[in-house]
mmCIF file of the protein (N, C-alpha, C, O) and its ligand, coordinates in Angstrom:
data_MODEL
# 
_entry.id   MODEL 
# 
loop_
_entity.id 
_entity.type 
_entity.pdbx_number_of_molecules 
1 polymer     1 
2 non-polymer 1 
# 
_entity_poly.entity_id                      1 
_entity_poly.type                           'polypeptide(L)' 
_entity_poly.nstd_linkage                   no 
_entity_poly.nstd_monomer                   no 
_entity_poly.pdbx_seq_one_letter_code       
;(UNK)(UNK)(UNK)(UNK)(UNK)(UNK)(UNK)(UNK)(UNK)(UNK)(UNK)(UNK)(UNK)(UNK)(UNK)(UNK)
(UNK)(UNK)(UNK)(UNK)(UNK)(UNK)(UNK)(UNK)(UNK)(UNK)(UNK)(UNK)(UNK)(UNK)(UNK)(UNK)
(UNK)(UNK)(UNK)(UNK)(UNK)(UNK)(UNK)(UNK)(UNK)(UNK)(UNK)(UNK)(UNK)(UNK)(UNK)(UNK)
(UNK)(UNK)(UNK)
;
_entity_poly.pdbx_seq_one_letter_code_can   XXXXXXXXXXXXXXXXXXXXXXXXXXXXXXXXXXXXXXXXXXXXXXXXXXX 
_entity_poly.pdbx_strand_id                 A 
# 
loop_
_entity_poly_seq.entity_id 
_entity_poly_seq.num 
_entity_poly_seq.mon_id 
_entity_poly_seq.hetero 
1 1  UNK n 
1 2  UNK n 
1 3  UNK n 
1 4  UNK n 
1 5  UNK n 
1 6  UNK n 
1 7  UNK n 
1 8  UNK n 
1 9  UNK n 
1 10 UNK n 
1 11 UNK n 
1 12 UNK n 
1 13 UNK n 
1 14 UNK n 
1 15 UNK n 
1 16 UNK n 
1 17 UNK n 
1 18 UNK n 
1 19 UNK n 
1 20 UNK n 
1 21 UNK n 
1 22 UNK n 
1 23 UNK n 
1 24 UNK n 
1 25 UNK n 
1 26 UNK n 
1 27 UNK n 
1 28 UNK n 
1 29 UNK n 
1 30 UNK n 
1 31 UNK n 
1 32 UNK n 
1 33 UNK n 
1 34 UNK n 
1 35 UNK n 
1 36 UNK n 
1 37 UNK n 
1 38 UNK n 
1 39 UNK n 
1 40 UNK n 
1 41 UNK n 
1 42 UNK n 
1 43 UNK n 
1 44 UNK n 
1 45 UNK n 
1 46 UNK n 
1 47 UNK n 
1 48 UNK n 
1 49 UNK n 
1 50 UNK n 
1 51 UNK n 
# 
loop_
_struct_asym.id 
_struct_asym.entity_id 
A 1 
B 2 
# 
loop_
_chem_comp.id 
_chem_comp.type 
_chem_comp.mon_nstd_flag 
UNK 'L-peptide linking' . 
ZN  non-polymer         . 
# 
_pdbx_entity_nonpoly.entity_id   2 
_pdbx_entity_nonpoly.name        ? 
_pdbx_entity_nonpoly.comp_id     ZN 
# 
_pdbx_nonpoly_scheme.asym_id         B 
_pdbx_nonpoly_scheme.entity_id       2 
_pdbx_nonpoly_scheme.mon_id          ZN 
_pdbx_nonpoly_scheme.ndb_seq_num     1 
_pdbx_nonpoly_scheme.pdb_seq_num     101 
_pdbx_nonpoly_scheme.auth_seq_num    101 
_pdbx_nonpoly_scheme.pdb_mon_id      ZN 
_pdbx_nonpoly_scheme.auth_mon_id     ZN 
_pdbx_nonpoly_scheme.pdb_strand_id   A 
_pdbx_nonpoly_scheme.pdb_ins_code    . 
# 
loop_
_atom_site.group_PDB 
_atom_site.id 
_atom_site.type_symbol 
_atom_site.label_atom_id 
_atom_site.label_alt_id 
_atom_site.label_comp_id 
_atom_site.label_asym_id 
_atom_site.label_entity_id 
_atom_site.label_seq_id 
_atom_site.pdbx_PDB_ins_code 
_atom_site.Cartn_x 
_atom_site.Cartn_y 
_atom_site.Cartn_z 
_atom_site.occupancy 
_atom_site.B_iso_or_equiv 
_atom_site.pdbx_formal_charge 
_atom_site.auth_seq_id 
_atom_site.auth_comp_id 
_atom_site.auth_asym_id 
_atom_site.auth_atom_id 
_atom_site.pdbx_PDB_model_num 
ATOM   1   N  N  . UNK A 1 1  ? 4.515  -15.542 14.610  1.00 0.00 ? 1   UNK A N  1 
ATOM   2   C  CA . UNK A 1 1  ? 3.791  -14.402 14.009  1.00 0.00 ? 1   UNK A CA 1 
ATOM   3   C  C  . UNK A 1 1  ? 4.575  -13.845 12.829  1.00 0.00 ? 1   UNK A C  1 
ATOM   4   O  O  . UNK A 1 1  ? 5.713  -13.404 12.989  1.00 0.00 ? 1   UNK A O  1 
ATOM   5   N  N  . UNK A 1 2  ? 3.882  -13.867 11.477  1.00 0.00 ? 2   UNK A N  1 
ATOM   6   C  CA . UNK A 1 2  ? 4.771  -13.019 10.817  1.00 0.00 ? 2   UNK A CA 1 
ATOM   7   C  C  . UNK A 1 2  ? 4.597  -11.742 10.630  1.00 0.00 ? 2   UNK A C  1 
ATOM   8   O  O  . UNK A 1 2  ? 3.557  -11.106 10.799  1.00 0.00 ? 2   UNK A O  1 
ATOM   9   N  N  . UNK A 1 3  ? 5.853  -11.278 10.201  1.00 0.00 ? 3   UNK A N  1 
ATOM   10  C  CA . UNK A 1 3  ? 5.829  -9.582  10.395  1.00 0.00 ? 3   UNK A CA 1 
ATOM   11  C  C  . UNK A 1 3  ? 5.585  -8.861  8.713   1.00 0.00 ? 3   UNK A C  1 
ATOM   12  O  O  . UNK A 1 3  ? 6.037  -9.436  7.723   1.00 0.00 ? 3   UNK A O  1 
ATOM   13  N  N  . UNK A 1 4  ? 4.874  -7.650  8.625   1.00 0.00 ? 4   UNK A N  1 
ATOM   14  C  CA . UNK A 1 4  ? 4.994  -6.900  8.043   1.00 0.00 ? 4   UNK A CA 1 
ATOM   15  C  C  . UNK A 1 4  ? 6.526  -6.378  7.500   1.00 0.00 ? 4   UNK A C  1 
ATOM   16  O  O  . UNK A 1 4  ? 7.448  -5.934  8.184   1.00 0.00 ? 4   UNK A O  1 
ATOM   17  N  N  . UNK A 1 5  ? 6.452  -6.649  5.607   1.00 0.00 ? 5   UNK A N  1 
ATOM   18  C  CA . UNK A 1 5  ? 7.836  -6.358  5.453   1.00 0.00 ? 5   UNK A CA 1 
ATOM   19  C  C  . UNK A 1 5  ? 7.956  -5.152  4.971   1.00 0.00 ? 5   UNK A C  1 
ATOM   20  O  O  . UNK A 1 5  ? 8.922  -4.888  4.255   1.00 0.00 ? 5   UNK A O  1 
ATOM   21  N  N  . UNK A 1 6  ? 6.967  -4.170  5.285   1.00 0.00 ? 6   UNK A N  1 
ATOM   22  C  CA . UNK A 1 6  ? 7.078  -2.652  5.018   1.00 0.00 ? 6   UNK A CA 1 
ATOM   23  C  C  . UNK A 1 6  ? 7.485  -1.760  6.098   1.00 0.00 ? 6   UNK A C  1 
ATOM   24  O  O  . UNK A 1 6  ? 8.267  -0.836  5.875   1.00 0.00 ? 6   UNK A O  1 
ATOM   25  N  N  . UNK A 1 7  ? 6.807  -2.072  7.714   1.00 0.00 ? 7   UNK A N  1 
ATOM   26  C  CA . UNK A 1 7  ? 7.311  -1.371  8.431   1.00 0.00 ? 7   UNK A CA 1 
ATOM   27  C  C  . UNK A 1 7  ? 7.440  -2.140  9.887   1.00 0.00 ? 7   UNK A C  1 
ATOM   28  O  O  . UNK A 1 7  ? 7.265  -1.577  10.968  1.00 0.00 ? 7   UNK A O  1 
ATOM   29  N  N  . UNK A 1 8  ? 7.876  -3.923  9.667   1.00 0.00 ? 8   UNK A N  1 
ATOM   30  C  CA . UNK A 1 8  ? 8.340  -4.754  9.807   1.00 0.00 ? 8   UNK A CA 1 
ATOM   31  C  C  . UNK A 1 8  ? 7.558  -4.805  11.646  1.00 0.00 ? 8   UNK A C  1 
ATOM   32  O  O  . UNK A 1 8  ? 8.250  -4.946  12.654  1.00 0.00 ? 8   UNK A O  1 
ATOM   33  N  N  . UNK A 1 9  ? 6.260  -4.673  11.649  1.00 0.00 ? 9   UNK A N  1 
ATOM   34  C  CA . UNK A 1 9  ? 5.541  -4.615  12.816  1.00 0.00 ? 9   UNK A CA 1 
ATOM   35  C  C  . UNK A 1 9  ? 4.820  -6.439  12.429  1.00 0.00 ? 9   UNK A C  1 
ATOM   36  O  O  . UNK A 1 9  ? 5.194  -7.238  11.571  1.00 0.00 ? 9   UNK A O  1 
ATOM   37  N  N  . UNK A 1 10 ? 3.904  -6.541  13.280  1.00 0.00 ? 10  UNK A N  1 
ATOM   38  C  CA . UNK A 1 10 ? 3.188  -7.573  13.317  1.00 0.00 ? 10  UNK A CA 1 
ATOM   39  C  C  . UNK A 1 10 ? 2.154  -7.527  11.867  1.00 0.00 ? 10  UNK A C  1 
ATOM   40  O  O  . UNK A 1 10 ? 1.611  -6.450  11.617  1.00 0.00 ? 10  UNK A O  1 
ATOM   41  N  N  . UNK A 1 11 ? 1.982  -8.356  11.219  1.00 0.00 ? 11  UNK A N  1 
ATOM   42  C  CA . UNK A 1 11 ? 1.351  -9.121  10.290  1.00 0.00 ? 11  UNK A CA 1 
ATOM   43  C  C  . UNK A 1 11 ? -0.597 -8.445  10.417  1.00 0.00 ? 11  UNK A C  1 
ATOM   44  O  O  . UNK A 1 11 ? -1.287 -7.826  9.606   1.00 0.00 ? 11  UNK A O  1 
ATOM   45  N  N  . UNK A 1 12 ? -0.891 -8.985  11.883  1.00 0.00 ? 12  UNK A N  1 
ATOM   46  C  CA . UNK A 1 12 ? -1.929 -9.183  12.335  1.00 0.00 ? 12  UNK A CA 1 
ATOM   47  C  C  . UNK A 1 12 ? -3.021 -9.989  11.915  1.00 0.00 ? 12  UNK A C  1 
ATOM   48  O  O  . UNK A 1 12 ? -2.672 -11.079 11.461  1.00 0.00 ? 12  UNK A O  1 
ATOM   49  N  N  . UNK A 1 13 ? -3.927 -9.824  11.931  1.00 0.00 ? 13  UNK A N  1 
ATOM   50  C  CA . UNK A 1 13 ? -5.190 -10.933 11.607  1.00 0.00 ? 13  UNK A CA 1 
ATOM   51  C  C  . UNK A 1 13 ? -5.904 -10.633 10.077  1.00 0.00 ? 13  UNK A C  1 
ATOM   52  O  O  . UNK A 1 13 ? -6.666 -11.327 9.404   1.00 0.00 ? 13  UNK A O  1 
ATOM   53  N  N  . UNK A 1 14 ? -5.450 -9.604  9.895   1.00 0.00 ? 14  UNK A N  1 
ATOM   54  C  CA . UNK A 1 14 ? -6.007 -9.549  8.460   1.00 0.00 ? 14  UNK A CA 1 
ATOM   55  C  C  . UNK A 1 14 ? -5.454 -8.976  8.072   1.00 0.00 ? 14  UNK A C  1 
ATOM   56  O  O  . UNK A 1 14 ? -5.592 -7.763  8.229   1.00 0.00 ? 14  UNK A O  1 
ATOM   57  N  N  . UNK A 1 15 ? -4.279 -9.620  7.164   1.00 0.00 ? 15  UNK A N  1 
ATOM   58  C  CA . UNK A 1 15 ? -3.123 -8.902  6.249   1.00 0.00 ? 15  UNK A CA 1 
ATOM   59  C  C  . UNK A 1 15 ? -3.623 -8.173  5.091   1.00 0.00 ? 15  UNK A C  1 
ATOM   60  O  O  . UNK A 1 15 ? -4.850 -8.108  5.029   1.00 0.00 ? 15  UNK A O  1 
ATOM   61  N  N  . UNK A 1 16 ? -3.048 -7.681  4.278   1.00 0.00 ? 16  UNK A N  1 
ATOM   62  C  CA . UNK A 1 16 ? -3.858 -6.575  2.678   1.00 0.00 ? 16  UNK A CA 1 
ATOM   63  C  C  . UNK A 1 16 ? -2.074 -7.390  2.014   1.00 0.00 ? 16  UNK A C  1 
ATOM   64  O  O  . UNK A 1 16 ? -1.009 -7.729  2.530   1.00 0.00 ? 16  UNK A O  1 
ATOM   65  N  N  . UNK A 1 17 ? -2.765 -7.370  0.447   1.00 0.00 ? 17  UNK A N  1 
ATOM   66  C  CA . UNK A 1 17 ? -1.689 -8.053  -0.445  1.00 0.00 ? 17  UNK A CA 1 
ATOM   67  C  C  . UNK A 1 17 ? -1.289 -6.588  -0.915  1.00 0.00 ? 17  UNK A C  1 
ATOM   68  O  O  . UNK A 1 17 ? -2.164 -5.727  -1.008  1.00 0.00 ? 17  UNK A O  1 
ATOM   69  N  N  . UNK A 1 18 ? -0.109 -6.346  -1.177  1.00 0.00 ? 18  UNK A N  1 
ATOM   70  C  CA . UNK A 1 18 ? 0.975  -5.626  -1.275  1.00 0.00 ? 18  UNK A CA 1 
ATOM   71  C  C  . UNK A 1 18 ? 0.479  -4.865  -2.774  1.00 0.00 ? 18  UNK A C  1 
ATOM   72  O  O  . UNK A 1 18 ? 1.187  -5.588  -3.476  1.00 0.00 ? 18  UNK A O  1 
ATOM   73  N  N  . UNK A 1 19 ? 0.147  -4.421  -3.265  1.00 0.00 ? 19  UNK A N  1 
ATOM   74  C  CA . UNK A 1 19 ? 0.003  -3.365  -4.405  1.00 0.00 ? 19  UNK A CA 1 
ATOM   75  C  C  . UNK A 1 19 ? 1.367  -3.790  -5.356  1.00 0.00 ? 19  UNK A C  1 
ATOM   76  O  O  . UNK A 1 19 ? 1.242  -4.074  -6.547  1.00 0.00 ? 19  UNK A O  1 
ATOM   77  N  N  . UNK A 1 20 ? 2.593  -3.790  -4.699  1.00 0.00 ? 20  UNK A N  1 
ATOM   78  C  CA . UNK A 1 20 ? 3.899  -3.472  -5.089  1.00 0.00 ? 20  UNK A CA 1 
ATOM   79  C  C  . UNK A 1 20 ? 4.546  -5.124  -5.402  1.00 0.00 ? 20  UNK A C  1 
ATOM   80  O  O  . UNK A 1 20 ? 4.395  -6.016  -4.568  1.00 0.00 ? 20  UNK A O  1 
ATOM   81  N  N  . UNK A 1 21 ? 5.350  -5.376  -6.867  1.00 0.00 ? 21  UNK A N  1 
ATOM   82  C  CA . UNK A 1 21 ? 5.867  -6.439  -7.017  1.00 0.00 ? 21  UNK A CA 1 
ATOM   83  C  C  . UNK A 1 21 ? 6.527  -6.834  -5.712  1.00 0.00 ? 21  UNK A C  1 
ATOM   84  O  O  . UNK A 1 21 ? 7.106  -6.066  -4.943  1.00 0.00 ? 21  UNK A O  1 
ATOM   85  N  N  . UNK A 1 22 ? 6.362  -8.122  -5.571  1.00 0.00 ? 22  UNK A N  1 
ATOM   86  C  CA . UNK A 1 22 ? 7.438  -9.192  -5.258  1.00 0.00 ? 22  UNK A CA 1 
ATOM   87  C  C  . UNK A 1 22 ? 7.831  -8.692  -3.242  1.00 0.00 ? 22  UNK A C  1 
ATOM   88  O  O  . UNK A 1 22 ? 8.706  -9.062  -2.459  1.00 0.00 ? 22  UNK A O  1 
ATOM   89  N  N  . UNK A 1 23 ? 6.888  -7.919  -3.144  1.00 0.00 ? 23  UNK A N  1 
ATOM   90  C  CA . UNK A 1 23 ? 6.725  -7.978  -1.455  1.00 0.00 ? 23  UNK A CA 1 
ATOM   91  C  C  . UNK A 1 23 ? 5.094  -9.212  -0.448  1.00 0.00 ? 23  UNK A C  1 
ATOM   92  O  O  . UNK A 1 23 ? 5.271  -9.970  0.505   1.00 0.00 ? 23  UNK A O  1 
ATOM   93  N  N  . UNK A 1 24 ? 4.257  -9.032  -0.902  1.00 0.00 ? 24  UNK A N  1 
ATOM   94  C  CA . UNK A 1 24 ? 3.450  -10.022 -0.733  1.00 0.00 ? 24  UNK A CA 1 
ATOM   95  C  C  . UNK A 1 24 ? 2.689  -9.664  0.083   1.00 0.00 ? 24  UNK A C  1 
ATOM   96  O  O  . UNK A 1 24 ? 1.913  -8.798  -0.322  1.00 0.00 ? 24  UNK A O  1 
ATOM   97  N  N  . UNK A 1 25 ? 2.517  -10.116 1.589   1.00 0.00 ? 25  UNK A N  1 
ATOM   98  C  CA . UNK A 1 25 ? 1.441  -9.663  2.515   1.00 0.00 ? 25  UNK A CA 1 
ATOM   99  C  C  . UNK A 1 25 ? 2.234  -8.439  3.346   1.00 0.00 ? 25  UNK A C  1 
ATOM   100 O  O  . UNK A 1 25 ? 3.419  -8.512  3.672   1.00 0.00 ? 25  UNK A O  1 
ATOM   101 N  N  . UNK A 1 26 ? 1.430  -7.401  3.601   1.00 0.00 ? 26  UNK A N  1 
ATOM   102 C  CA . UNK A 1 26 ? 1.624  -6.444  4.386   1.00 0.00 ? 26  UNK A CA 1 
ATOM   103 C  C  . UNK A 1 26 ? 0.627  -6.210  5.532   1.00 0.00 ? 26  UNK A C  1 
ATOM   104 O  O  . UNK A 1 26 ? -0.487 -6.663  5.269   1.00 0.00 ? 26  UNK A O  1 
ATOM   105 N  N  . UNK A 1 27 ? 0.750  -5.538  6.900   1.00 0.00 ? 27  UNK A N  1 
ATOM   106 C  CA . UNK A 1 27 ? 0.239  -5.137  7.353   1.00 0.00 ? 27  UNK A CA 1 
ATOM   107 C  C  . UNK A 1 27 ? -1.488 -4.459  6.970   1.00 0.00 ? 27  UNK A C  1 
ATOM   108 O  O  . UNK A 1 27 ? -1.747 -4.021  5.849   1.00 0.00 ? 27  UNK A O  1 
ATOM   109 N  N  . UNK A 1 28 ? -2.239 -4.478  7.796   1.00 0.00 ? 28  UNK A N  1 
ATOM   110 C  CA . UNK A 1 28 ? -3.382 -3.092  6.926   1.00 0.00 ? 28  UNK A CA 1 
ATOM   111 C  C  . UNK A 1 28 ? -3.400 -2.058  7.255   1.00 0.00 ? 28  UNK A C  1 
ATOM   112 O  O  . UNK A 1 28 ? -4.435 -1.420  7.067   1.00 0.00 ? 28  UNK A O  1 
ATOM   113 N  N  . UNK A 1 29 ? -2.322 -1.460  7.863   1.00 0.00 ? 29  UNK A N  1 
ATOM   114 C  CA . UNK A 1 29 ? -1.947 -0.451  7.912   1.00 0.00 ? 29  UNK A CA 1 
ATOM   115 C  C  . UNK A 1 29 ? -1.178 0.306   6.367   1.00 0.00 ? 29  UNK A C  1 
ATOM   116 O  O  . UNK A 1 29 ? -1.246 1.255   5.586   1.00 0.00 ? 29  UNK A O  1 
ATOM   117 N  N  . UNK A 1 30 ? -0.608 -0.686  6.622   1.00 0.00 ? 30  UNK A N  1 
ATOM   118 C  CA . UNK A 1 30 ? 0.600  -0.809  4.939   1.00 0.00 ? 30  UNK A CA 1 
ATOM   119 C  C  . UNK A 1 30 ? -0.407 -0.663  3.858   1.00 0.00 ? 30  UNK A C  1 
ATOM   120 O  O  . UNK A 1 30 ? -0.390 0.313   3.108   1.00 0.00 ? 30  UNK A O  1 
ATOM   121 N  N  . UNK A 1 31 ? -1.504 -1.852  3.742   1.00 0.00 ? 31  UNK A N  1 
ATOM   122 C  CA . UNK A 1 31 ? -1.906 -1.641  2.817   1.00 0.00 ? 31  UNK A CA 1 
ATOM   123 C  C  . UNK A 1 31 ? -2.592 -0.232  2.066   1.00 0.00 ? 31  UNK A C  1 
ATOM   124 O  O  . UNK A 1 31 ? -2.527 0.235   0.929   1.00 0.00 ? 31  UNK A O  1 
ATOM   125 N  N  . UNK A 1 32 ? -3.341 0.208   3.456   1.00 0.00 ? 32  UNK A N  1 
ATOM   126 C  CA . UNK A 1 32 ? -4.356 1.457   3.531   1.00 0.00 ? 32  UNK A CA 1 
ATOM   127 C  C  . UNK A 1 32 ? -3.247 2.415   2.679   1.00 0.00 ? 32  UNK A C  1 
ATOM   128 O  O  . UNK A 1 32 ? -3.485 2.837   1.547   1.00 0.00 ? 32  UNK A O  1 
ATOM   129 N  N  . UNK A 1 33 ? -1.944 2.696   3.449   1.00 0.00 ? 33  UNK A N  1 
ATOM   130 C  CA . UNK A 1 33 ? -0.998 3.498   3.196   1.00 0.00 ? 33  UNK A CA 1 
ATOM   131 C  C  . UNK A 1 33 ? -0.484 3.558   1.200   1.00 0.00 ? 33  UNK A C  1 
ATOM   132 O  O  . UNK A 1 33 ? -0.139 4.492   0.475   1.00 0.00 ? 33  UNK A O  1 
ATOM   133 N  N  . UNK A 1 34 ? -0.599 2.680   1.053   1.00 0.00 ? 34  UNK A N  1 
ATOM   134 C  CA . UNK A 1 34 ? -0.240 1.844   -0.743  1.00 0.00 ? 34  UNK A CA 1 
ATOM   135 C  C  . UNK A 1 34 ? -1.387 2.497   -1.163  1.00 0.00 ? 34  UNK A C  1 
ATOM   136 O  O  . UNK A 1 34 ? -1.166 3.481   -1.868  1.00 0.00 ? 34  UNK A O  1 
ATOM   137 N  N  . UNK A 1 35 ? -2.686 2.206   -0.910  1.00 0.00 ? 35  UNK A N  1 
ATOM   138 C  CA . UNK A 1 35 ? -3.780 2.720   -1.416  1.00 0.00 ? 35  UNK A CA 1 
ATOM   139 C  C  . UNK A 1 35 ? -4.149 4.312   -1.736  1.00 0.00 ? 35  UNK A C  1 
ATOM   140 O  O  . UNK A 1 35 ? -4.643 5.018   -2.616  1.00 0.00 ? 35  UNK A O  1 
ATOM   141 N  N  . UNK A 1 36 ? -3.598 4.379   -0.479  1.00 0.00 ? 36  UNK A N  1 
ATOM   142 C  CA . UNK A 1 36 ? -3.420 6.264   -0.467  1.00 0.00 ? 36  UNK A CA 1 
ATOM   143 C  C  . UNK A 1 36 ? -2.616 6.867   -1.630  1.00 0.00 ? 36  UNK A C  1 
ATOM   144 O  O  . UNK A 1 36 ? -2.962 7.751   -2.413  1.00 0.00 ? 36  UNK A O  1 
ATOM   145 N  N  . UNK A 1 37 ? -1.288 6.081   -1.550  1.00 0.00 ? 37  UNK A N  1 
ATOM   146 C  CA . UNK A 1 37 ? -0.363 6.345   -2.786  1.00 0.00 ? 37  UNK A CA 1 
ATOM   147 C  C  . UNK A 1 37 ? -0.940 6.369   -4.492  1.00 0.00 ? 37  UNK A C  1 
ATOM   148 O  O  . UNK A 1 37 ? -1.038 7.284   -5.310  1.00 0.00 ? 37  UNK A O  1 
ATOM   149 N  N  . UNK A 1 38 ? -1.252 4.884   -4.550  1.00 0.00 ? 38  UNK A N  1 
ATOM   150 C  CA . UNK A 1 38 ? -2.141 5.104   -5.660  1.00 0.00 ? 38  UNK A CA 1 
ATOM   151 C  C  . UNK A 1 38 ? -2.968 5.689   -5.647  1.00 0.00 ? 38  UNK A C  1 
ATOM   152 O  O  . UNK A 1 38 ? -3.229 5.944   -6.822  1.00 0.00 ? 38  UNK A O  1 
ATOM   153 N  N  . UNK A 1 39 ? -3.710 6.173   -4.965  1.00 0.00 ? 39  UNK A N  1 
ATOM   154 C  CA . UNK A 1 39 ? -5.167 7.149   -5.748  1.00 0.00 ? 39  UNK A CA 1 
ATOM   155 C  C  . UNK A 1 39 ? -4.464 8.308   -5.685  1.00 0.00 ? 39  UNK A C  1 
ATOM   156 O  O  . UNK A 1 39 ? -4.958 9.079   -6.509  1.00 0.00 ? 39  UNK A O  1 
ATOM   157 N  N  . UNK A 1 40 ? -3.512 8.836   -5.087  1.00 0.00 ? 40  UNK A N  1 
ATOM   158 C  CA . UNK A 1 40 ? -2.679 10.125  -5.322  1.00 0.00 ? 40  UNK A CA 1 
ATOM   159 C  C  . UNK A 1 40 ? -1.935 10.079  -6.645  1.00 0.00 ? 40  UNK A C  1 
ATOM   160 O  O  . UNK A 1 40 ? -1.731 11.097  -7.307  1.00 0.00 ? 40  UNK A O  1 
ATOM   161 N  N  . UNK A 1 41 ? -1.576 8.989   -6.975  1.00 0.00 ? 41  UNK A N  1 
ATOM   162 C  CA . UNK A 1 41 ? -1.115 9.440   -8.292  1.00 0.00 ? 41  UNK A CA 1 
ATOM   163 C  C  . UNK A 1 41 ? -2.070 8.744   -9.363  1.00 0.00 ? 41  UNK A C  1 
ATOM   164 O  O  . UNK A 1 41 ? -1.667 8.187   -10.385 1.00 0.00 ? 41  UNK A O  1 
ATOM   165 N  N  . UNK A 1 42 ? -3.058 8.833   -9.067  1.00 0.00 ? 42  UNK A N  1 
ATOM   166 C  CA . UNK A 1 42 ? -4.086 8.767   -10.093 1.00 0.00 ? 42  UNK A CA 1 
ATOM   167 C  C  . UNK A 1 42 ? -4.395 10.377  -10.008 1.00 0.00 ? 42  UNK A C  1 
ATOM   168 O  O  . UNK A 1 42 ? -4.301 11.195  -10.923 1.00 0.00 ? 42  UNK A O  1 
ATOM   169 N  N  . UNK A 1 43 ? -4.723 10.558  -8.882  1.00 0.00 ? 43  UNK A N  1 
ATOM   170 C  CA . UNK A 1 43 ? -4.825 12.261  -8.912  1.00 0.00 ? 43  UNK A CA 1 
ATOM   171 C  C  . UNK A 1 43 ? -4.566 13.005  -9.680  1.00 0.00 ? 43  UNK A C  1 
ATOM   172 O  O  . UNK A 1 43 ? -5.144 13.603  -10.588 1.00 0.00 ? 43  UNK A O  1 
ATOM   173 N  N  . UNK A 1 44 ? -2.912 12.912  -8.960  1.00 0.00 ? 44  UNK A N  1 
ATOM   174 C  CA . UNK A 1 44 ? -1.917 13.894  -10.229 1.00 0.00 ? 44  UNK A CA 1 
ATOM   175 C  C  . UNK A 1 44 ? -1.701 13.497  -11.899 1.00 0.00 ? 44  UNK A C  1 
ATOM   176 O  O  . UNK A 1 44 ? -1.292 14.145  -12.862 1.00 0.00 ? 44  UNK A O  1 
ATOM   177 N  N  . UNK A 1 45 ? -2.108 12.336  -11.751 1.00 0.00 ? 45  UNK A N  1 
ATOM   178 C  CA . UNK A 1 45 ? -1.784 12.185  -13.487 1.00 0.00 ? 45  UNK A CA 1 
ATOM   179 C  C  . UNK A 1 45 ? -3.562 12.848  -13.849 1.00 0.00 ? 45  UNK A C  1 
ATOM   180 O  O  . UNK A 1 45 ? -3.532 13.317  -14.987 1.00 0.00 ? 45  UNK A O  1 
ATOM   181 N  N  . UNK A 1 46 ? -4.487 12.945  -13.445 1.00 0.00 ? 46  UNK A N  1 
ATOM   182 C  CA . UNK A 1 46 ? -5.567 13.878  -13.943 1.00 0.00 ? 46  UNK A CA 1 
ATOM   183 C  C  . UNK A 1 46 ? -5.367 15.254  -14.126 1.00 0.00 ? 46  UNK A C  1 
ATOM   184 O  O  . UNK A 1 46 ? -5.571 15.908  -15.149 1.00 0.00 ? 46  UNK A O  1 
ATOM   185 N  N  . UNK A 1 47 ? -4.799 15.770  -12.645 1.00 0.00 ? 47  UNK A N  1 
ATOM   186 C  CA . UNK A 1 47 ? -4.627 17.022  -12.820 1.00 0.00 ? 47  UNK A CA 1 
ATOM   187 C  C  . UNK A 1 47 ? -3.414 17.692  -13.631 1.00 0.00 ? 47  UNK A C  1 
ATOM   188 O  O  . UNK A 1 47 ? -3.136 18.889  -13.694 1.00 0.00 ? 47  UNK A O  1 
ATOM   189 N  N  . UNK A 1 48 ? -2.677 16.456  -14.315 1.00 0.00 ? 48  UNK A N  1 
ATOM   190 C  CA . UNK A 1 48 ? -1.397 17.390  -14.838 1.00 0.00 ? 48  UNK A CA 1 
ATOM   191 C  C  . UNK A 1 48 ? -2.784 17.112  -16.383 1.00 0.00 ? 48  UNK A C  1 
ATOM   192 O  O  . UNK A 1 48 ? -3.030 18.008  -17.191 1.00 0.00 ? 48  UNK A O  1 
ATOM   193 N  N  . UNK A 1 49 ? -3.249 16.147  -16.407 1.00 0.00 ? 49  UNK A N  1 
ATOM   194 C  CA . UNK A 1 49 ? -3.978 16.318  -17.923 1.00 0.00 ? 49  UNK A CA 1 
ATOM   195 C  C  . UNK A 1 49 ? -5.336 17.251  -18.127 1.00 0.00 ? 49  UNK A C  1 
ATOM   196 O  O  . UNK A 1 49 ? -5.968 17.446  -19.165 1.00 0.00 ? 49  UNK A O  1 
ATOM   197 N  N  . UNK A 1 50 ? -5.583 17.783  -16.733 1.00 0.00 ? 50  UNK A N  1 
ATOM   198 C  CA . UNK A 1 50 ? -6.816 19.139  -16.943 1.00 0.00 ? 50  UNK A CA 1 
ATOM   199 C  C  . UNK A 1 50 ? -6.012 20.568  -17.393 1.00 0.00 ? 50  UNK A C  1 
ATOM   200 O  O  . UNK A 1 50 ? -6.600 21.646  -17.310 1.00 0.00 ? 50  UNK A O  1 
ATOM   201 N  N  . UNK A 1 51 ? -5.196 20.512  -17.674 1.00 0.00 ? 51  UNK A N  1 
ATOM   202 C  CA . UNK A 1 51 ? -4.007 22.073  -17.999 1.00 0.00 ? 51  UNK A CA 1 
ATOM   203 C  C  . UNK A 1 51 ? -5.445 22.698  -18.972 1.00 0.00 ? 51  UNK A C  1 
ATOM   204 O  O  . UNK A 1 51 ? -5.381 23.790  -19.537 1.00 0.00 ? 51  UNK A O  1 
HETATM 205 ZN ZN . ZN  B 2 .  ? 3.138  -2.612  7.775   1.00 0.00 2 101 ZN  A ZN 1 
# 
C-alpha cells in the first residue's frame, strides 16, 4: 500500500495529484485540504485588491 506523503496515512483507492511541486499523489483527504488552501488565497489576494 502506498502511503500519503503529506500526512503519511494510507494512499487509499482514489488518490488526488498534489497541487504542490515535486510531491505527487496524496491522500483525498490531502488533496481536499490543498484545495482549501488555494481558494483561500485566491480569497485573500481579492480581498486585499477590493481596499
Ligand atoms: Zn494525506
Amino acid at each position: 500500500m502506498k502511503k500519503c506523503p503529506k500526512c503519511k496515512g494510507p494512499l487509499g483507492e482514489r488518490p488526488a495529484l498534489s497541487r504542490r511541486k515535486g510531491i505527487g499523489d496524496i491522500c483525498s483527504d490531502c488533496g481536499y485540504k490543498e484545495a482549501m488552501e488555494d481558494a483561500q488565497k485566491i480569497i485573500d489576494m481579492y480581498s486585499k485588491e477590493s481596499k
